[in-house]
C-alpha positions as protocol buffer text, in pm:
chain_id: "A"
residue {
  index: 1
  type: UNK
  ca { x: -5789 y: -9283 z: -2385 }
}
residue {
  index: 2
  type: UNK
  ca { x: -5905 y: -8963 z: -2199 }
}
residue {
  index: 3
  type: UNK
  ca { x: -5624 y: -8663 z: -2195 }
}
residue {
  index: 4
  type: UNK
  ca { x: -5627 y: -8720 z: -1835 }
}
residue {
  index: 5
  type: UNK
  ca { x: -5497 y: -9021 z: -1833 }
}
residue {
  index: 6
  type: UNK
  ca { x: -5175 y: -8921 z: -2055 }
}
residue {
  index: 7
  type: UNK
  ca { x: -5149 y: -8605 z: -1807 }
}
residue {
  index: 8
  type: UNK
  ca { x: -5080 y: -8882 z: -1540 }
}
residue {
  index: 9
  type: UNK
  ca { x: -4883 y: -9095 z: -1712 }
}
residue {
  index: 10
  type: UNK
  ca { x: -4678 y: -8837 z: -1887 }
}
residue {
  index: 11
  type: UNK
  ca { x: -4659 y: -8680 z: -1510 }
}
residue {
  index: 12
  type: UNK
  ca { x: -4537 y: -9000 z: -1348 }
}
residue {
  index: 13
  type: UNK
  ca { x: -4270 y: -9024 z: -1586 }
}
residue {
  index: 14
  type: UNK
  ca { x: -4171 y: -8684 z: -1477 }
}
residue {
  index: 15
  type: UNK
  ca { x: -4129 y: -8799 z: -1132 }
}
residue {
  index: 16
  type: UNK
  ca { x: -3916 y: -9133 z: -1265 }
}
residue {
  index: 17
  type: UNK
  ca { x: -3688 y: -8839 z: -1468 }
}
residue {
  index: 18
  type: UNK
  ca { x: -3761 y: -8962 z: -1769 }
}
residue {
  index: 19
  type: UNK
  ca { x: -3943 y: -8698 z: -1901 }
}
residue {
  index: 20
  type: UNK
  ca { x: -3967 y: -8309 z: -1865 }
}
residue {
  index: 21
  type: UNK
  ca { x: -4209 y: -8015 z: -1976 }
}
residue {
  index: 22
  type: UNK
  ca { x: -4177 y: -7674 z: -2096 }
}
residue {
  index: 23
  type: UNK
  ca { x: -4434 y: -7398 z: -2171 }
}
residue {
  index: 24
  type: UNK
  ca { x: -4488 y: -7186 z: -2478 }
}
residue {
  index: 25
  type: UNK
  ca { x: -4575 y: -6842 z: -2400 }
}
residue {
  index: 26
  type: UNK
  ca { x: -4707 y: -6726 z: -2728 }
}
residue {
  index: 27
  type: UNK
  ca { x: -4917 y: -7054 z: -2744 }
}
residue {
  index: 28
  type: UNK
  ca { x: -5181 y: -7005 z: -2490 }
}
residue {
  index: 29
  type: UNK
  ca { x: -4952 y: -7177 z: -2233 }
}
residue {
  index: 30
  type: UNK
  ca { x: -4932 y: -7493 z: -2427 }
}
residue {
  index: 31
  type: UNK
  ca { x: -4722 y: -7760 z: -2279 }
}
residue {
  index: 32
  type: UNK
  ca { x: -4492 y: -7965 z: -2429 }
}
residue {
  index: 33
  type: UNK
  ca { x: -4363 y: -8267 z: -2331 }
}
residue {
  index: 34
  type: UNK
  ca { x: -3990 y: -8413 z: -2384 }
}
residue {
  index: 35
  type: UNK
  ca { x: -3756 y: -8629 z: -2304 }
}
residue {
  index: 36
  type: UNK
  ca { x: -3442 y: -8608 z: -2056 }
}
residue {
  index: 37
  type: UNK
  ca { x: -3102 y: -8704 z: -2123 }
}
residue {
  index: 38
  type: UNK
  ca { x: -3165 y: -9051 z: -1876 }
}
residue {
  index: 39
  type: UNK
  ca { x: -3513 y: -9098 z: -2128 }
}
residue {
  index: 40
  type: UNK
  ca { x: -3291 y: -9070 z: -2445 }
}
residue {
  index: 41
  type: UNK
  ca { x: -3067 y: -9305 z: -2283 }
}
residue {
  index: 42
  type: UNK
  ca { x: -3333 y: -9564 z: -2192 }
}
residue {
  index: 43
  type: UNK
  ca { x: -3517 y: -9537 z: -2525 }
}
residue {
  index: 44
  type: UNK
  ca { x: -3199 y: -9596 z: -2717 }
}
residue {
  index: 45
  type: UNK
  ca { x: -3178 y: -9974 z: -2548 }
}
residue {
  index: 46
  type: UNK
  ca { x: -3559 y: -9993 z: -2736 }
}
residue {
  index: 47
  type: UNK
  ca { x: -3499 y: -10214 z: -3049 }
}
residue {
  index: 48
  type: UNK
  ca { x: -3661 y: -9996 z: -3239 }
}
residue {
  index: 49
  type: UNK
  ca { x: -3448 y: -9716 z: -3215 }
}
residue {
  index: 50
  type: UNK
  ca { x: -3085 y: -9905 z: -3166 }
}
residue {
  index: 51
  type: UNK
  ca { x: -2804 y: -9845 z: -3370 }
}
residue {
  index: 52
  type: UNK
  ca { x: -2977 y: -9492 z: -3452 }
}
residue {
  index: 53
  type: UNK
  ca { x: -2812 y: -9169 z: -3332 }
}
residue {
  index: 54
  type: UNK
  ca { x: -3076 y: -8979 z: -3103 }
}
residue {
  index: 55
  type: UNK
  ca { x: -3080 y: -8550 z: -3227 }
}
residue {
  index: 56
  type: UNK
  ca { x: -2830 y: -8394 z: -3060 }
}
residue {
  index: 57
  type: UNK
  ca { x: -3051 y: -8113 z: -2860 }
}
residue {
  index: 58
  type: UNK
  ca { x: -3367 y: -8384 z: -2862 }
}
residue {
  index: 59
  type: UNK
  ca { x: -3338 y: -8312 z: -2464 }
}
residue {
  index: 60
  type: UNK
  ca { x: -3220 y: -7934 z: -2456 }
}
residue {
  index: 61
  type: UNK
  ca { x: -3530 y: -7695 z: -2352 }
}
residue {
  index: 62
  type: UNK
  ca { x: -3477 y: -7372 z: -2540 }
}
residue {
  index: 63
  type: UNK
  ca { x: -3423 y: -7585 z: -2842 }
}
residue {
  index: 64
  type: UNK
  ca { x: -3781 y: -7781 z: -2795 }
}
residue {
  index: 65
  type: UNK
  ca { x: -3963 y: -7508 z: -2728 }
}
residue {
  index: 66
  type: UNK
  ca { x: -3744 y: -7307 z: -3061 }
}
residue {
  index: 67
  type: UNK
  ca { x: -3870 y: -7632 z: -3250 }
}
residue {
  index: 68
  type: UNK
  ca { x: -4244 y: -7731 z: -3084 }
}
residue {
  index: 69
  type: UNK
  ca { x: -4425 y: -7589 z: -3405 }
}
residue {
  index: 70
  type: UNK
  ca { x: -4262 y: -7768 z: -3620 }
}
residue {
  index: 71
  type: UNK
  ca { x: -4216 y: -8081 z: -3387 }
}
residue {
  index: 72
  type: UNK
  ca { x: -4632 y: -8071 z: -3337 }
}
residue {
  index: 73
  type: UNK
  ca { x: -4654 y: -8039 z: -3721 }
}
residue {
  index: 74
  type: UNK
  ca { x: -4405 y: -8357 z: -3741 }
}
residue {
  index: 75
  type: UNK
  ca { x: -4609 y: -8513 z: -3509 }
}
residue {
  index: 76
  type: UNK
  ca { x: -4999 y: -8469 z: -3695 }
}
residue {
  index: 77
  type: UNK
  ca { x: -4823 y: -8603 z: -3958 }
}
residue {
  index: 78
  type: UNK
  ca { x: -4762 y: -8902 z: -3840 }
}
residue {
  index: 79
  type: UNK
  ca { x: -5106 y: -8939 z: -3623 }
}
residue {
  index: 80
  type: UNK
  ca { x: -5265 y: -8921 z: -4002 }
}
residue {
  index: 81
  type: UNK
  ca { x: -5021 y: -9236 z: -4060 }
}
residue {
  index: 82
  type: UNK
  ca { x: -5134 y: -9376 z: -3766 }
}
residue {
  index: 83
  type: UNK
  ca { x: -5546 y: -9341 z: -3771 }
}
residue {
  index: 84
  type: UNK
  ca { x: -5532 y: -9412 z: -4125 }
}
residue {
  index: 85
  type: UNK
  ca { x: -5323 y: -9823 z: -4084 }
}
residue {
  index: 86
  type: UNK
  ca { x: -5610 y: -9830 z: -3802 }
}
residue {
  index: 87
  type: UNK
  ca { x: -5890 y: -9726 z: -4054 }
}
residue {
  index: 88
  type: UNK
  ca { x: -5792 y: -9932 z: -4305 }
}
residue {
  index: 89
  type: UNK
  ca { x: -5692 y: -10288 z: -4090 }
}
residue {
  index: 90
  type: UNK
  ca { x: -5296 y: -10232 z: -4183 }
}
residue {
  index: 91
  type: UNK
  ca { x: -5003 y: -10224 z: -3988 }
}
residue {
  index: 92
  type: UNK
  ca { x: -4870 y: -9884 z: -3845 }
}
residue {
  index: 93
  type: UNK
  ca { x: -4755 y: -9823 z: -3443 }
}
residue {
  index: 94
  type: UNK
  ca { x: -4636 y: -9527 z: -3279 }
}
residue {
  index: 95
  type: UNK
  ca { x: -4279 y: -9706 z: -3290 }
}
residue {
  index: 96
  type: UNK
  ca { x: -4306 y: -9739 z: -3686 }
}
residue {
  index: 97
  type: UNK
  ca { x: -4277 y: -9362 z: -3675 }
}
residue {
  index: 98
  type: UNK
  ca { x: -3898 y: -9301 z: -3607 }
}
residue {
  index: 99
  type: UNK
  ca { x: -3818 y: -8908 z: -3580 }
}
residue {
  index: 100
  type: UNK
  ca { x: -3476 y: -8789 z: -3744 }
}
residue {
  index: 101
  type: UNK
  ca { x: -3267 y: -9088 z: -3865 }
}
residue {
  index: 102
  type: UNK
  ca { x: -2891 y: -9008 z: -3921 }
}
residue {
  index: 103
  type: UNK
  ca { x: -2776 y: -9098 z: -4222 }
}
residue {
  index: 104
  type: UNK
  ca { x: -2413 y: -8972 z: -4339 }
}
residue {
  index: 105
  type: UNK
  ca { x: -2328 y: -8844 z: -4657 }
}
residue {
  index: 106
  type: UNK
  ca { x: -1941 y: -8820 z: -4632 }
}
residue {
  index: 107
  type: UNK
  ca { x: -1709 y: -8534 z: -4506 }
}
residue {
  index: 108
  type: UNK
  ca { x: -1866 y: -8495 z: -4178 }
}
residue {
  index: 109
  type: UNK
  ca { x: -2264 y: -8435 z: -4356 }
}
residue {
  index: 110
  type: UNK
  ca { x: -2555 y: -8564 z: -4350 }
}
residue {
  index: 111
  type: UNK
  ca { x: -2904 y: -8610 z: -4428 }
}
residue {
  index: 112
  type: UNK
  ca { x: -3165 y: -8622 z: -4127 }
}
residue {
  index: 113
  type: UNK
  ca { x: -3561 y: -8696 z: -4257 }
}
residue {
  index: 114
  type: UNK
  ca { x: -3832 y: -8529 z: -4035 }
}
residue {
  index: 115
  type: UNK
  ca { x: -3911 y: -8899 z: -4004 }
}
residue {
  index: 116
  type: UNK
  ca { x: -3861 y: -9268 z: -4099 }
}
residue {
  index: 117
  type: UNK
  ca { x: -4208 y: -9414 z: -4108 }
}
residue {
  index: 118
  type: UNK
  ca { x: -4294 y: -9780 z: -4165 }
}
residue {
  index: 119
  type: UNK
  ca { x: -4581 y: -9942 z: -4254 }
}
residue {
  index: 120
  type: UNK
  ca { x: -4734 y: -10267 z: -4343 }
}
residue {
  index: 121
  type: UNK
  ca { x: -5010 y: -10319 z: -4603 }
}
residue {
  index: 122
  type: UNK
  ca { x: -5263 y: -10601 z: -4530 }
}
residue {
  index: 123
  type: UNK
  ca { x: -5419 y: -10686 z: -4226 }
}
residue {
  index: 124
  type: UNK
  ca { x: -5229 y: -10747 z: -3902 }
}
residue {
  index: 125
  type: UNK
  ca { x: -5106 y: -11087 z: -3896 }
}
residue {
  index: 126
  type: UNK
  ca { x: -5036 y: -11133 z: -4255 }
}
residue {
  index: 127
  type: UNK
  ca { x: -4779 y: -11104 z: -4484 }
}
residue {
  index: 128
  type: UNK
  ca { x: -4831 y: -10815 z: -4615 }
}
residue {
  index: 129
  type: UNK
  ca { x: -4562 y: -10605 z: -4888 }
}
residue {
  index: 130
  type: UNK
  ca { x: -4350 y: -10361 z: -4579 }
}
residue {
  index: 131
  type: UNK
  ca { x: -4312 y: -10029 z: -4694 }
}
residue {
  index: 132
  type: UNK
  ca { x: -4089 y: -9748 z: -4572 }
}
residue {
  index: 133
  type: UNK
  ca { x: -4090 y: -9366 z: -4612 }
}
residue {
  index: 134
  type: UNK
  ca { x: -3845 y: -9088 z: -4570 }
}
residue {
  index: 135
  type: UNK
  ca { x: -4082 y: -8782 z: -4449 }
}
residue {
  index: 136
  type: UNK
  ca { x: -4007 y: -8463 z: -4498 }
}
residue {
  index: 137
  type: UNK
  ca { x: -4227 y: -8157 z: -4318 }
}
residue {
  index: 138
  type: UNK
  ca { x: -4234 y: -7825 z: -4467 }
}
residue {
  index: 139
  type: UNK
  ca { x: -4390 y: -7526 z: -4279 }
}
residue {
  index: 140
  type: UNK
  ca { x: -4345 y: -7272 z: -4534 }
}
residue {
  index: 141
  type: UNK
  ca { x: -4031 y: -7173 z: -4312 }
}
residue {
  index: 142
  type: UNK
  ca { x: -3732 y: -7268 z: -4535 }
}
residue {
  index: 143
  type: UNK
  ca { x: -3813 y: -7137 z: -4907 }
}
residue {
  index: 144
  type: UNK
  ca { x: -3805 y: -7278 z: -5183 }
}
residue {
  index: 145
  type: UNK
  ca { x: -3444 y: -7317 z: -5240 }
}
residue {
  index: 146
  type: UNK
  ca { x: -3389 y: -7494 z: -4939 }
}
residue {
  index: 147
  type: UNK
  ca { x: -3670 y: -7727 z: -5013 }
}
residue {
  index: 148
  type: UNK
  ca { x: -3566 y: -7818 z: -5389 }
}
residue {
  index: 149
  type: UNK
  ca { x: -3202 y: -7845 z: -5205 }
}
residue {
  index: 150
  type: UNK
  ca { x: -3379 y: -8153 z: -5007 }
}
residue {
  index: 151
  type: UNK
  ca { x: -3364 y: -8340 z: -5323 }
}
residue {
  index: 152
  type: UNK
  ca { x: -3044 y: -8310 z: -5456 }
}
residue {
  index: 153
  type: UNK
  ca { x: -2885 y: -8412 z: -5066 }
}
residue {
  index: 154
  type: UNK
  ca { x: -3114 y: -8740 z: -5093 }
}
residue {
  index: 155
  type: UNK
  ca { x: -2983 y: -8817 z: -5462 }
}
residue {
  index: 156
  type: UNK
  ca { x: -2674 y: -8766 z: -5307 }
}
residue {
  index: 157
  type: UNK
  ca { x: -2745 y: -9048 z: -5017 }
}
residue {
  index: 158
  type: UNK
  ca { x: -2868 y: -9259 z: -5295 }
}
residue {
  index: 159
  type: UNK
  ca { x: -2522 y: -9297 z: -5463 }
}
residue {
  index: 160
  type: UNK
  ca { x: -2288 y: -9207 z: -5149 }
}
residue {
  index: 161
  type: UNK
  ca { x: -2088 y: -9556 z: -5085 }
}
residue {
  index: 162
  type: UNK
  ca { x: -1860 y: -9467 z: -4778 }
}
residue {
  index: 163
  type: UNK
  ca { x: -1461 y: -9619 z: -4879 }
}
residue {
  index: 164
  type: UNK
  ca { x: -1376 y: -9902 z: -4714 }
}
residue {
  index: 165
  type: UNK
  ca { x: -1051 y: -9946 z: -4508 }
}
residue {
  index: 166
  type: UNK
  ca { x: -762 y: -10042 z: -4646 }
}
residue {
  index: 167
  type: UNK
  ca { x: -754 y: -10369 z: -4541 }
}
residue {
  index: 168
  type: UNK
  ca { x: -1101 y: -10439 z: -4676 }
}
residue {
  index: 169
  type: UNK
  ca { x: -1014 y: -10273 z: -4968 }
}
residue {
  index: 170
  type: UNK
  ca { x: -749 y: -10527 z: -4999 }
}
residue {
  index: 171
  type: UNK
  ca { x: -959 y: -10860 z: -4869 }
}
residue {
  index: 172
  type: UNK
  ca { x: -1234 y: -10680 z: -5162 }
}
residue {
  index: 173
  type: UNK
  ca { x: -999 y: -10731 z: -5429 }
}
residue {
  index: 174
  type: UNK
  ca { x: -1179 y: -10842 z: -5740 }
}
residue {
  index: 175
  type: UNK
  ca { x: -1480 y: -10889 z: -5568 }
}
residue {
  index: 176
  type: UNK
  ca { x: -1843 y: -10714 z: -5590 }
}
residue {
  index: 177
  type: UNK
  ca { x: -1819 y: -10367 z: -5588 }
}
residue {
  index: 178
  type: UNK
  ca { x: -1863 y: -10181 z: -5218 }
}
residue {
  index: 179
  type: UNK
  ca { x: -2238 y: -10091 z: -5162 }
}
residue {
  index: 180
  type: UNK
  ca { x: -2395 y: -9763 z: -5094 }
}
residue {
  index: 181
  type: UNK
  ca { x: -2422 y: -9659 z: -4726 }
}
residue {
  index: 182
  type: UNK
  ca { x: -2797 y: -9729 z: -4736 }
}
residue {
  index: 183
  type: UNK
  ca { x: -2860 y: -10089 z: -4821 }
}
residue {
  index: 184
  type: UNK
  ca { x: -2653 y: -10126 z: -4469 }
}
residue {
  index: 185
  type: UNK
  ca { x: -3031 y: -10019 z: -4367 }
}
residue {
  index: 186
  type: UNK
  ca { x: -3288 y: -10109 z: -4623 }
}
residue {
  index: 187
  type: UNK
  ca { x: -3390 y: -10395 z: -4863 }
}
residue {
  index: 188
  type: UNK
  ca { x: -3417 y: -10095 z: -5109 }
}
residue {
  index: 189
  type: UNK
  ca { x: -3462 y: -9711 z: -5115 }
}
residue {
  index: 190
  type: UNK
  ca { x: -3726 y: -9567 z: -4901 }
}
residue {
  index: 191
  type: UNK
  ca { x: -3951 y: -9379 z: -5122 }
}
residue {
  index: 192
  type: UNK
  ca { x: -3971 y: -9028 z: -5033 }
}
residue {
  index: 193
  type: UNK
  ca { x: -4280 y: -8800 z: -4913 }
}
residue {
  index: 194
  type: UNK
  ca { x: -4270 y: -8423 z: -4870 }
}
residue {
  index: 195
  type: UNK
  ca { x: -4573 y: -8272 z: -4700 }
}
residue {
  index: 196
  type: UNK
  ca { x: -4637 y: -7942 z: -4693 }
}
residue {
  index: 197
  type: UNK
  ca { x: -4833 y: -7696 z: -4434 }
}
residue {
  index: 198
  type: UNK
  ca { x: -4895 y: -7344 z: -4583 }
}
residue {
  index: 199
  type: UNK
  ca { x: -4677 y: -7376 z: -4883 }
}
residue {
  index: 200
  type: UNK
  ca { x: -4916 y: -7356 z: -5145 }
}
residue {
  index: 201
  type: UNK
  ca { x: -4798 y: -7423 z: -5496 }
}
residue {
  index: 202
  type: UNK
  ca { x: -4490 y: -7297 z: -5460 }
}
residue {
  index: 203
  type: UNK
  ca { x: -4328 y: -7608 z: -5293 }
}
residue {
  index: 204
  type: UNK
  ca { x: -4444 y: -7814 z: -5549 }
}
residue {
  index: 205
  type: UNK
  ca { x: -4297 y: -7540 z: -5808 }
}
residue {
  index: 206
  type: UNK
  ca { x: -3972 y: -7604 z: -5623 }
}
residue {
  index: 207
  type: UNK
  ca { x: -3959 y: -7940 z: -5643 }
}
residue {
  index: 208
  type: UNK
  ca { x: -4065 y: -8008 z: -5965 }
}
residue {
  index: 209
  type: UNK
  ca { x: -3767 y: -7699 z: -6065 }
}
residue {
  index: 210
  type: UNK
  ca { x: -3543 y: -7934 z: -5913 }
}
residue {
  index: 211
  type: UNK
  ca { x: -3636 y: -8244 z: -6029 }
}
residue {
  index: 212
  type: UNK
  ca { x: -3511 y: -8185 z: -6404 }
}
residue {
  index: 213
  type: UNK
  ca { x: -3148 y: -8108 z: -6297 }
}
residue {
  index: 214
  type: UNK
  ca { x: -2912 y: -8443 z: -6393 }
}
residue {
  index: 215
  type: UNK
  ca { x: -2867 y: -8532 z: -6017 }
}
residue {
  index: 216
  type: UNK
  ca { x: -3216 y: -8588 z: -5893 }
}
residue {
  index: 217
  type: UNK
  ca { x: -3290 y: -8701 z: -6224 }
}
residue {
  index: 218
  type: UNK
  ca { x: -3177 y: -9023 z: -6249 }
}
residue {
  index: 219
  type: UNK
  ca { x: -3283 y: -9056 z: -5870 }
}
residue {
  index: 220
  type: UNK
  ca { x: -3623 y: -8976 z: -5969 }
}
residue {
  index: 221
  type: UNK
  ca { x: -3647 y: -9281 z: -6223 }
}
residue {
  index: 222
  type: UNK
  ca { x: -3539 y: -9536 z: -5924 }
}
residue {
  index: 223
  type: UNK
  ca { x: -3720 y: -9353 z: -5612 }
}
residue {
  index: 224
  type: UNK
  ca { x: -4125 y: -9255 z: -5592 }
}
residue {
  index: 225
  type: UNK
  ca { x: -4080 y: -8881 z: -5437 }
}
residue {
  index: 226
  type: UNK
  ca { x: -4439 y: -8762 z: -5396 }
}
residue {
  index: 227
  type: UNK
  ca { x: -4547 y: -8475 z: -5241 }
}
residue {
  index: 228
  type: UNK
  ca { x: -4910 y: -8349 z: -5053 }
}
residue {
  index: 229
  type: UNK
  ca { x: -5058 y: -8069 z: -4906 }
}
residue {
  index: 230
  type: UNK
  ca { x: -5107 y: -8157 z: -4486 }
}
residue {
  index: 231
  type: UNK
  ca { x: -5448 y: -8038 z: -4491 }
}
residue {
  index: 232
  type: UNK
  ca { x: -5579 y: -8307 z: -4754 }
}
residue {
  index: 233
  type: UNK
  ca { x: -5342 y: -8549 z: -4585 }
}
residue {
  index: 234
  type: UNK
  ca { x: -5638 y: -8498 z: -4223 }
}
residue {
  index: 235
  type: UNK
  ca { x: -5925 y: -8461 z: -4454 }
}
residue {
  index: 236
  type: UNK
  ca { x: -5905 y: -8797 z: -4679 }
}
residue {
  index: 237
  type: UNK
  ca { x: -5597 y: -8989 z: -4519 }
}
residue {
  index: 238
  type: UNK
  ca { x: -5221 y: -9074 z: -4631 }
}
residue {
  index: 239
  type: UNK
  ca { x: -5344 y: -9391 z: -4846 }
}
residue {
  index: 240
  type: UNK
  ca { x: -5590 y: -9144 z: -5036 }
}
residue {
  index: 241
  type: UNK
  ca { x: -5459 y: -9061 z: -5375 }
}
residue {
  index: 242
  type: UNK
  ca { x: -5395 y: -8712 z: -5265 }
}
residue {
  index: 243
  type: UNK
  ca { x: -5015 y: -8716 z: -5353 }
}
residue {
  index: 244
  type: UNK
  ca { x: -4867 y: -8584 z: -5650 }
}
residue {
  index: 245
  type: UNK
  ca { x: -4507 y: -8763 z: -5827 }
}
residue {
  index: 246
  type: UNK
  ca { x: -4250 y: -8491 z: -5802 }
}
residue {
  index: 247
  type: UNK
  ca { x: -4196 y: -8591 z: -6201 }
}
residue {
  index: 248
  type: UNK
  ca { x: -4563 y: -8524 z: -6293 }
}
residue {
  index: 249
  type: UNK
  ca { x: -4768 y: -8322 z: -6092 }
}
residue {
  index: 250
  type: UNK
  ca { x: -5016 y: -8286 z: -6294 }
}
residue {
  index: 251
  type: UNK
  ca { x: -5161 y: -8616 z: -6200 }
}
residue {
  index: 252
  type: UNK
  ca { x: -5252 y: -8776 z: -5792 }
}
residue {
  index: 253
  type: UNK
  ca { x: -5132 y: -9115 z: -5686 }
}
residue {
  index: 254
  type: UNK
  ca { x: -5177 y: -9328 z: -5344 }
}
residue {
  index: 255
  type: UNK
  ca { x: -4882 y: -9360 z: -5176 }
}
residue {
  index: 256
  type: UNK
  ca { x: -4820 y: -9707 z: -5093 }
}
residue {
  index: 257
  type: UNK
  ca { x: -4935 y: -9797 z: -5426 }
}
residue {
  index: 258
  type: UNK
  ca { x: -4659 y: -9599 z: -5605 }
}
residue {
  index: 259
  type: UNK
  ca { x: -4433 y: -9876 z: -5695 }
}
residue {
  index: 260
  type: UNK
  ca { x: -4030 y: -9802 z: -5706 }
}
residue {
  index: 261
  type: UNK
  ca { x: -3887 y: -9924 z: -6047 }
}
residue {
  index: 262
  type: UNK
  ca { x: -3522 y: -9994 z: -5884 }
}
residue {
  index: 263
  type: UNK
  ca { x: -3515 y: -10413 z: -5794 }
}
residue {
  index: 264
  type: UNK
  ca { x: -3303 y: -10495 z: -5504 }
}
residue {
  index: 265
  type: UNK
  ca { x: -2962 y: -10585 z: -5507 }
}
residue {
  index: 266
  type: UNK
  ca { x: -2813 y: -10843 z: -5268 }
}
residue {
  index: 267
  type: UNK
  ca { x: -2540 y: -10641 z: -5093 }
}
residue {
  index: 268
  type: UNK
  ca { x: -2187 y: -10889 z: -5010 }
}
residue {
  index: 269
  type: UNK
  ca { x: -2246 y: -11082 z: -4736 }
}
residue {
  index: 270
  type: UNK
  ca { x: -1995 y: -10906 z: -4445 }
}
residue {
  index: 271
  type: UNK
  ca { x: -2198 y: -10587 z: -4555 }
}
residue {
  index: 272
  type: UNK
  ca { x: -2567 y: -10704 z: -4554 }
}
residue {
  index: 273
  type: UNK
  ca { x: -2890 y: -10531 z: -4450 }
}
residue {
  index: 274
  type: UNK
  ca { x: -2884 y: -10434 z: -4054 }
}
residue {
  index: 275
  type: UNK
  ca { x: -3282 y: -10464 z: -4015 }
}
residue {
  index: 276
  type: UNK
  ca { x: -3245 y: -10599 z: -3656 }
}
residue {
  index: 277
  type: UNK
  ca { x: -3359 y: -10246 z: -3500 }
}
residue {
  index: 278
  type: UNK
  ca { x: -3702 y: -10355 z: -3578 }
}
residue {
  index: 279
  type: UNK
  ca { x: -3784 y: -10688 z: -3464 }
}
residue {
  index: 280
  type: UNK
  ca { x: -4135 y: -10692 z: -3644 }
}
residue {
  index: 281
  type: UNK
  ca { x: -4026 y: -10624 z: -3983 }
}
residue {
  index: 282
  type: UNK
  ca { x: -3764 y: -10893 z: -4024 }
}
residue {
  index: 283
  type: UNK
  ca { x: -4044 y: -11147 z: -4102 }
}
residue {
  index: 284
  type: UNK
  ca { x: -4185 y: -10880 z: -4409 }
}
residue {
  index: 285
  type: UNK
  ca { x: -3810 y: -10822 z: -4517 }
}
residue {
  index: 286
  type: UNK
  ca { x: -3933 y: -11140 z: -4776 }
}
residue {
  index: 287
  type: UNK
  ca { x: -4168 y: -10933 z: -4950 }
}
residue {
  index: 288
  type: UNK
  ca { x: -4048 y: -10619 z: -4891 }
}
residue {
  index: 289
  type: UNK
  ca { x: -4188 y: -10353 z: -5154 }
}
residue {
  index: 290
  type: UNK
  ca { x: -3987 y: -10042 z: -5062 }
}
């Protein structure tokens, strides 16, 4: 599609107030593009996106423009998703990129991934294993404390199970214990994929610094967490084997063929997985390779 066709599309929704623009001054005048409180509103009734909490200043303009470099970075991260499904005959859409899923940790915190990206191996059409992704974008803007501190929080979703109420507590009695917050979600633990712009090798220093402490530790052994430079990410593709495991990075894996060790657990049936937001993956849930 020629850029001036998106100019009038992305100017017609303007005019509908679905969408707005802003202008970065130290950019070259760049534009950026985002949605209005009405657009959030609309999108949310997507299935895609329902039963996910929308960012809080996704529609406030000094925070978009704030937030447009790493936004844009967010963004060519997931167009490499997207260009390499299409390379390669698989299954990744524009929608299969979902930016900054809520997920609670307990006492009012949470963990929010850049993204939540699925993705389907095989060719269209088939029944291919589903995988999904947390994504996590570093810009060289956080340090490396911060960054290693990205692991511990998702050990910490990993084992979080919210307490019931007290009368399910009591209608529980005796039975299976109460799952973690996430199988609400998934089939089993989205792997986890940090990519880094401009970090050099001291994100990957930070990581792997983190990953010997007991609490990501035992996360480690269920969860892939791999991690990859952006640039080699645009020059050979995602599916490359240009990531390296957070527990050896010494050696370079492919991403969707870096198999969790953790098998899935059937969660009680009144608490089962809530896949619905994505009508296309409930047919892969049956072979679902997280």
């Amino acid at each position: 599609m020629r850029i001036e066709q998106t100019r009038r599309r992305l100017a017609k929704l303007r005019t509908e107030g679905l969408v707005d623009r802003t202008t970065l001054p130290q950019r070259g005048r760049l534009r950026v593009w985002f949605p209005t409180p009405y657009g959030v509103q609309i999108a949310c009734e997507w299935p895609e996106p329902r039963g996910r909490r929308p960012p809080r200043t996704v529609s406030d303009r000094t925070a978009v423009r704030l937030r447009a470099g790493h936004a844009l970075t967010v963004t060519e991260t997931a167009l490499a998703f997207l260009q390499d499904a299409r390379n390669r005959g698989e299954v990744c859409r524009p929608l299969d990129w979902i930016p900054e899923v809520h997920h609670p940790l307990g006492g009012g915190e949470a963990i929010i991934p850049d993204a939540l990206l699925f993705y389907r191996r095989g060719r269209e059409g088939g029944e291919g294993a589903m995988l999904r992704a947390f994504v996590e974008v570093d810009r060289a803007t956080m340090g490396p404390k911060r960054l290693a501190a990205k692991l511990t929080a998702y050990a910490r979703l990993h084992r979080y199970m919210p307490a019931p109420a007290p009368a399910t507590r009591r209608r529980l009695a005796g039975q299976e214990p109460w799952p973690e917050e996430w199988r609400r979600h998934y089939p089993l633990f989205p792997r986890l994929l940090f990519v880094l712009d401009g970090t050099g090798p001291t994100g990957i220093t930070a990581l792997r610094a983190a990953a010997v402490n007991p609490a990501p530790a035992g996360f480690l052994r269920d969860v892939p967490v791999l991690v990859a430079p952006l640039a080699d990410l645009l020059q050979g593709g995602p599916s490359e084997p240009v990531w390296r495991p957070v527990r050896d990075p010494g050696s370079t894996v492919s991403w969707s063929h870096s198999q969790s060790l953790e098998t899935p657990r059937a969660a009680p049936a009144h608490h089962g997985e809530a896949a619905a937001h994505h009508p296309d993956h409930s047919k892969s849930q049956r072979c679902a390779a997280s």
